[in-house]
C-alpha positions in Angstrom: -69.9 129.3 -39.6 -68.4 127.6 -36.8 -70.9 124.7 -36.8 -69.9 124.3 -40.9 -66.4 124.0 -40.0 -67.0 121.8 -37.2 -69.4 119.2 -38.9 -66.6 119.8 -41.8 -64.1 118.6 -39.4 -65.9 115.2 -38.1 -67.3 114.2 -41.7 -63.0 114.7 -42.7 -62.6 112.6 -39.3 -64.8 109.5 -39.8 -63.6 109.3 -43.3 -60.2 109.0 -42.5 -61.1 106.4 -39.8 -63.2 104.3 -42.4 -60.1 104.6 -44.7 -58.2 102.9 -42.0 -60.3 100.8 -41.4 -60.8 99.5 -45.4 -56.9 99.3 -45.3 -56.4 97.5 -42.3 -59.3 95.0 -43.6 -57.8 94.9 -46.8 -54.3 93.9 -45.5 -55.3 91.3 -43.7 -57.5 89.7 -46.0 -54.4 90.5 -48.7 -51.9 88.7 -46.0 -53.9 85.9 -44.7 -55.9 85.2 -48.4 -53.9 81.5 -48.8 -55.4 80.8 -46.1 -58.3 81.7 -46.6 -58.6 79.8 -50.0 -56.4 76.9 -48.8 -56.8 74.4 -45.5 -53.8 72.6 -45.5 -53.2 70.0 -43.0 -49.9 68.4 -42.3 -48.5 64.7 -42.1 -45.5 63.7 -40.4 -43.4 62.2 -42.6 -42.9 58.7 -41.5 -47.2 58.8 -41.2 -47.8 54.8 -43.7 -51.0 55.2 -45.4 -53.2 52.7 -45.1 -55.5 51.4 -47.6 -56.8 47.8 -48.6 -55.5 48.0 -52.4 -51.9 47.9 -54.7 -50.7 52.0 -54.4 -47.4 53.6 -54.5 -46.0 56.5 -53.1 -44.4 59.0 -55.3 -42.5 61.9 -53.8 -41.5 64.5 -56.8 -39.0 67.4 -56.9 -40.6 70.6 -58.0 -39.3 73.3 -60.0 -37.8 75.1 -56.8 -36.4 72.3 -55.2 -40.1 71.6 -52.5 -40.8 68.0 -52.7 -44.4 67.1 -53.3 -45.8 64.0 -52.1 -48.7 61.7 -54.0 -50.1 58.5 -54.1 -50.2 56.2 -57.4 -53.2 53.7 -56.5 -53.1 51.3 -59.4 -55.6 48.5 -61.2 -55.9 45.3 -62.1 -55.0 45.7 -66.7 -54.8 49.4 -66.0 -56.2 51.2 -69.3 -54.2 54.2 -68.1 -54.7 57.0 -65.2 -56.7 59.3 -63.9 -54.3 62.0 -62.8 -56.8 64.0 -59.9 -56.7 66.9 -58.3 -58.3 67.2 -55.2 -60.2 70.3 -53.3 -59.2 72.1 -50.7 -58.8 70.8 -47.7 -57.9 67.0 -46.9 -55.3 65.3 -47.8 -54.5 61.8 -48.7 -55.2 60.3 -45.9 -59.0 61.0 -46.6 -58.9 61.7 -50.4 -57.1 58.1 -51.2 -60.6 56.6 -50.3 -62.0 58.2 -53.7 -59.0 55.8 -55.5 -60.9 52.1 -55.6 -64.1 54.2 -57.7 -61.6 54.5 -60.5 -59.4 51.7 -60.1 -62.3 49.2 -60.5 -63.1 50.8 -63.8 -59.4 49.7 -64.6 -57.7 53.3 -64.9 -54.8 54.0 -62.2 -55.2 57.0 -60.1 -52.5 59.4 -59.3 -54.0 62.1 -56.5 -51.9 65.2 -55.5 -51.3 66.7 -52.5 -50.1 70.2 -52.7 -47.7 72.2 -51.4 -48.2 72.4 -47.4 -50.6 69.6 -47.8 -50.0 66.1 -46.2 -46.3 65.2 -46.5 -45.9 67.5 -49.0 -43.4 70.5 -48.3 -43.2 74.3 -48.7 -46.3 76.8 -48.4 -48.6 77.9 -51.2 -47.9 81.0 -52.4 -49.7 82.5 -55.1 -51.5 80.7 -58.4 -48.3 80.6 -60.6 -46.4 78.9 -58.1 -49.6 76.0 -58.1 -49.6 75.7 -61.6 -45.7 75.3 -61.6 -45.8 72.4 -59.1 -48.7 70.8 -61.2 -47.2 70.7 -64.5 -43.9 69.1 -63.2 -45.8 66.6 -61.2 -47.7 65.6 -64.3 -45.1 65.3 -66.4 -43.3 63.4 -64.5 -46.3 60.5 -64.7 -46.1 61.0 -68.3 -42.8 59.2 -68.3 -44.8 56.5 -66.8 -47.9 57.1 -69.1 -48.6 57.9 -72.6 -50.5 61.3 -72.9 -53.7 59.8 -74.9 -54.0 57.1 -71.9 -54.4 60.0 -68.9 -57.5 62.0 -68.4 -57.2 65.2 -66.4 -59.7 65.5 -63.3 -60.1 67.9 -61.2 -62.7 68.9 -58.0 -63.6 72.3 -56.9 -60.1 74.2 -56.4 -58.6 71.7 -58.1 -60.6 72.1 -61.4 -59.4 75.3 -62.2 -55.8 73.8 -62.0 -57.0 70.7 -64.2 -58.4 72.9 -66.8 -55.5 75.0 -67.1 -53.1 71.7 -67.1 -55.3 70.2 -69.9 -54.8 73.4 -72.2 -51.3 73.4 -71.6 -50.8 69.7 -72.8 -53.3 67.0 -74.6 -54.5 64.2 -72.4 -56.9 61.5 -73.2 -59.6 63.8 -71.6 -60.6 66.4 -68.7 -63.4 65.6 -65.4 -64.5 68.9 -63.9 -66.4 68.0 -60.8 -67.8 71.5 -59.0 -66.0 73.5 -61.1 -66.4 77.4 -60.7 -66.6 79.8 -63.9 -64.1 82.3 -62.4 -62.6 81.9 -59.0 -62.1 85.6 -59.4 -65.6 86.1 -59.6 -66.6 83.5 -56.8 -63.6 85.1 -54.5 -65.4 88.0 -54.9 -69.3 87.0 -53.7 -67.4 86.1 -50.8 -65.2 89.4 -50.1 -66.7 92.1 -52.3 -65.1 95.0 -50.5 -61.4 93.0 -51.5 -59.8 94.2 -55.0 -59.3 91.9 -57.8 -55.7 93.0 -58.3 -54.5 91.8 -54.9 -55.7 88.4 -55.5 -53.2 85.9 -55.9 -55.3 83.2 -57.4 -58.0 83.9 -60.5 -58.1 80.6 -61.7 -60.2 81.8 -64.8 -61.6 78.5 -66.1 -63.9 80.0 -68.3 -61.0 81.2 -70.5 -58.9 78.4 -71.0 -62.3 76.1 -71.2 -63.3 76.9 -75.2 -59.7 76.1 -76.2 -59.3 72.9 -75.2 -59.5 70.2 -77.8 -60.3 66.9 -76.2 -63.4 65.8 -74.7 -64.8 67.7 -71.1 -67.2 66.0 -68.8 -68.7 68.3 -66.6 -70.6 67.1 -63.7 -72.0 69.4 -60.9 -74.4 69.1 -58.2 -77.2 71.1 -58.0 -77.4 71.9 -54.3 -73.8 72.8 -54.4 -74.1 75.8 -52.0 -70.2 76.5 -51.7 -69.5 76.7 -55.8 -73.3 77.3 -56.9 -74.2 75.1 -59.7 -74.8 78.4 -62.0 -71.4 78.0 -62.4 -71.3 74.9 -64.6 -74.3 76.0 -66.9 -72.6 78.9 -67.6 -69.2 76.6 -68.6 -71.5 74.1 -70.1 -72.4 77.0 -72.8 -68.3 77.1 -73.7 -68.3 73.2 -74.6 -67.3 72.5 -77.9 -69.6 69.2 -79.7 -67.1 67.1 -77.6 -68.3 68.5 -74.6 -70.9 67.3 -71.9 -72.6 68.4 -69.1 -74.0 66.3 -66.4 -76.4 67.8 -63.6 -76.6 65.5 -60.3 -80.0 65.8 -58.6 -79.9 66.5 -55.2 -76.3 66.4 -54.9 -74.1 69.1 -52.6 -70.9 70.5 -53.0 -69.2 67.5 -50.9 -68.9 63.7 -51.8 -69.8 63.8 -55.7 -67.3 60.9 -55.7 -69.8 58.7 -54.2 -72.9 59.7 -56.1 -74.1 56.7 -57.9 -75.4 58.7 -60.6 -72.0 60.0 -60.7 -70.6 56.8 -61.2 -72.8 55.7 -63.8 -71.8 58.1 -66.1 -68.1 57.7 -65.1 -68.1 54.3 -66.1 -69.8 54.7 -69.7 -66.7 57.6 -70.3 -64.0 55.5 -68.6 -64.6 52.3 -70.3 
């Protein structure tokens, strides 16, 4: 009987202890998850960007005051803009080198930085917060554009954003590069033991996706190893007839930008 109370005791014991454990896991994961999801990097803000082509930079007052910073690189009879959001990490001191594939096409590109990113101010918060600064950015550059002149693109975290800005409003079109089905769902491959309700970014493309009206290009490498490219064939199956779908061949999750079958194709829908 002792022995039964005993081995009751310890088995009460190291389950308490793995409880703890869990929760301590947990809270950290809960506490430190922008982080996790986001690598910002900063810019002073007197740092002069330096590229060999016409840009501007446009600093804009979001809906709780935190200025955002962005760069307007611009083309030669623009035919309108590509307003892009970028991944997540790097900031336009890197990402302004993806501005001269676009502006050669003749379409302007506006690129983002984020909250925390670059000379952009504040810290990233939660998903509502993103989407916020997004929309005010964008329409902002719709005083400056017409709506049916500016396509929507967006790359890996960023396509999640884009796809939820194009439902909201009606650009000319939407670029997914990378994009994930449900960042819920990819969040949790990576952390299985963390719960969905403490998440503070779902990002749930896949709903937003079949209730969009204007034309989606898809394109998605299919070595991508960080967002598997499963993720796209499963979106490509929500596609409305104005939809496409564009595999790349031996690309990975990095430098779609530069893929020349990427550009192909980019040319044929920007022209």
């Amino acid at each position: 009987m002792e022995m039964l109370k005993t081995l009751k005791f310890l088995t009460i014991v190291l389950l308490a202890f793995f409880v703890v454990i869990y929760v301590v896991i947990v809270s950290y994961v809960y506490f430190n998850q922008v982080g996790m999801v986001f690598q910002s990097a900063q810019l002073s803000k007197d740092y002069q960007f330096d590229y060999q082509q016409k840009f501007e930079e446009i600093n804009i007052t979001s809906f709780d005051g935190i200025k955002l910073n962005g760069l307007l690189f611009k083309a030669e009879n623009s035919k309108g803009l590509v307003f892009y959001l970028h991944g997540n990490a790097g900031t336009l001191e890197t990402w302004g080198k993806i501005a001269k594939i676009y502006t050669r096409l003749g379409y302007d590109i506006f690129i983002l930085d984020y909250r925390s990113f670059g000379k952009s101010e504040g810290e990233i918060e939660n998903e509502e917060q993103l989407n916020k600064d997004v929309s005010v950015v964008y329409k902002t550059l719709t005083k400056r554009y017409p709506e049916n002149k500016i396509i929507i693109a967006g790359y890996s975290i960023g396509s999640g954003l884009a796809t939820i800005l194009a439902y909201e409003n009606h650009p000319k079109a939407l670029i997914l590069q990378s994009p994930y089905f449900s960042f819920t769902e990819l969040s949790s491959k990576r952390v299985p033991f963390f719960p969905d309700f403490l998440k503070k970014f779902s990002l749930e493309t896949y709903e937003y996706l079949p209730k969009i009206k204007v034309p989606v290009y898809i394109f998605h490498g299919m070595k991508d190893q960080l967002i598997p490219y499963e993720n796209s064939v499963r979106l490509s199956q929500l596609l409305k007839s104005n939809g496409h779908f564009y595999p790349l061949k031996d690309q990975e999750h990095i430098g779609m930008n530069e893929n020349s079958d990427f550009q192909n194709q980019l040319k044929i829908i920007l022209q």
